[in-house]
N, C-alpha and C positions, 0 to 999 in steps of 0.2 A: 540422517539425523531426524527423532521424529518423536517428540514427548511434550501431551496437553498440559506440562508447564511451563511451557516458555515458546519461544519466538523458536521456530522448529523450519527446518529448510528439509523438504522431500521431494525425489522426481515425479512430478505428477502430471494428468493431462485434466485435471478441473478448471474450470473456469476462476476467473481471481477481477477484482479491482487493477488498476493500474495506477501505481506510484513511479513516477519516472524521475530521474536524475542529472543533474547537466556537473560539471566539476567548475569549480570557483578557487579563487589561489586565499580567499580570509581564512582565517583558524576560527574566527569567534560565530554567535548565533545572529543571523542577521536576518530579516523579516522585510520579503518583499511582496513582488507578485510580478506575473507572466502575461500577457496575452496570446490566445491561441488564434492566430491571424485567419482559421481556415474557417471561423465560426463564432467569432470576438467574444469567445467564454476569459475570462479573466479568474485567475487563480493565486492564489496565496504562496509565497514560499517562502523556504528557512534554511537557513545555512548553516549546517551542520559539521563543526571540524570544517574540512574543504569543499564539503558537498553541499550543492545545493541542489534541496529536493522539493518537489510539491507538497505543499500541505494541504492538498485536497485531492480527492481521486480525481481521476481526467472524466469528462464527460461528454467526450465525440462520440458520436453515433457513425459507427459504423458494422459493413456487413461482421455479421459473428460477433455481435457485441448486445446485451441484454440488460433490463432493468431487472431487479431484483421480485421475482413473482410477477415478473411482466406488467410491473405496476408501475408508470412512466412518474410521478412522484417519488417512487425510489431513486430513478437518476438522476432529481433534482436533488435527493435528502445523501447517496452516497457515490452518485457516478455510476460509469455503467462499469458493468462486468463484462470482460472480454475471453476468449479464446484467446490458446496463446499465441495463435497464427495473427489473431485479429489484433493483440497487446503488440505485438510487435511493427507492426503497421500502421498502430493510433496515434505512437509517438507525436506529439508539435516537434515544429522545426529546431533544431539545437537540442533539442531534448531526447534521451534514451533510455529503455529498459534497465533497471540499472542490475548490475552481476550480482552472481552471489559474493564477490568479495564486496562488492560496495556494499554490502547488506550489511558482511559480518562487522565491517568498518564502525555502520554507524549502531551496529546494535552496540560494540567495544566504546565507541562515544560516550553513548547514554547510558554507558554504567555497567555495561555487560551482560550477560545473558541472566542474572539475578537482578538486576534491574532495569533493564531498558523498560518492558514491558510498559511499566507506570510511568517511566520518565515519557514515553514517546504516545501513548494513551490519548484520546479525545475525554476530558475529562465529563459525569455525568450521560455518557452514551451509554455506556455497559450494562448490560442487565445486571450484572454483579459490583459492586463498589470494592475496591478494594486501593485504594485512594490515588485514582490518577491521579495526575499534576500535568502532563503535559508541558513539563518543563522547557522542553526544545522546540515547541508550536508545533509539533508532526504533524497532530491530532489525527490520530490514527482511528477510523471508525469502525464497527462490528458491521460490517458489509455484508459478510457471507461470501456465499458464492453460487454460480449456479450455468449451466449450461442453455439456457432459453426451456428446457424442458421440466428440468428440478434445481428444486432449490436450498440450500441449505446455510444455517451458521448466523442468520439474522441475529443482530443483539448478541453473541456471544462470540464469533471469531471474527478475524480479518485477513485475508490472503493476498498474498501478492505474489507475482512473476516477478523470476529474475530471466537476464536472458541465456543465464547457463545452464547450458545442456547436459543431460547425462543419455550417452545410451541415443534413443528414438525419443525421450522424451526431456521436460523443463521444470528446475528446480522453480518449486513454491514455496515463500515463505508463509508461517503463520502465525498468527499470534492471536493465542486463545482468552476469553474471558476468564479461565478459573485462575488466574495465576498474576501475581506481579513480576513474573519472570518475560523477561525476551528469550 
């Protein structure tokens, strides 16, 4: 599946953000926050349906893991960008990559692949307006992505790992600027 209007899941080997997942038994949207014991970054999250997810990309540094243009203010402004070797390893404790089912879950959540996009949105980040709301606190940001060597997507996309595999390689979701779709 793979089209710049919506939240599009592809097997790929680019680098991505990491949004990670833990399951929670609430249906409703609830707004907490994490500590990551291994580096005391404290993060935001939102409970989604059953899931609860971060609402902020992780930002451990580890090996295979990049700032945006190698500009260490990127990982303050969006988290680092990982390998998927390296996403899968940066996990905090309790916390996991989450599948392409938990993706399609909560993209069905927030309104479906004709709306999540805005519903799940960091509102005012976008190079393009087309009226976040951030209704579920995701606040999903245009991260990019980038391997330590290039970089692409600043201000207009956002990529994540899931941990399912296709093949030799791992579904990516995206989720483009041009569009209010997921």
């Amino acid at each position: 599946l793979s089209a710049s209007s919506q939240f599009s899941s592809s097997a790929t080997t680019s680098d991505a953000p990491l949004i990670l997942s833990s399951s929670a038994p609430n249906e409703t949207k609830l707004l907490g926050s994490m500590t990551d014991s291994r580096d005391g970054q404290t993060y935001r999250t939102t409970t989604i349906g059953s899931q609860v997810w971060m609402a902020e990309n992780l930002n451990y540094a580890t090996t295979n893991s990049y700032c945006y243009n190698d500009i260490e203010s990127n990982c303050i402004k969006y988290g680092h960008l990982y390998t998927f070797e390296a996403a899968l390893g940066a996990c905090p404790n309790g916390w996991h990559l989450p599948t392409l089912e938990e993706f399609e879950t909560l993209i069905t959540i927030a309104g479906g692949e004709m709306y999540a996009g805005i519903q799940l949105k960091s509102v005012g980040a976008w190079e393009t307006d087309w009226g976040e709301s951030d209704v579920y606190s995701f606040s999903v940001l245009p991260a990019g992505g980038g391997n330590g060597v290039s970089y692409r997507g600043e201000g207009t996309k956002a990529y994540f790992w899931t941990s399912t595999k296709y093949a030799d390689l791992a579904y990516c979701i995206t989720l483009p600027d041009e569009s209010t779709s997921a």
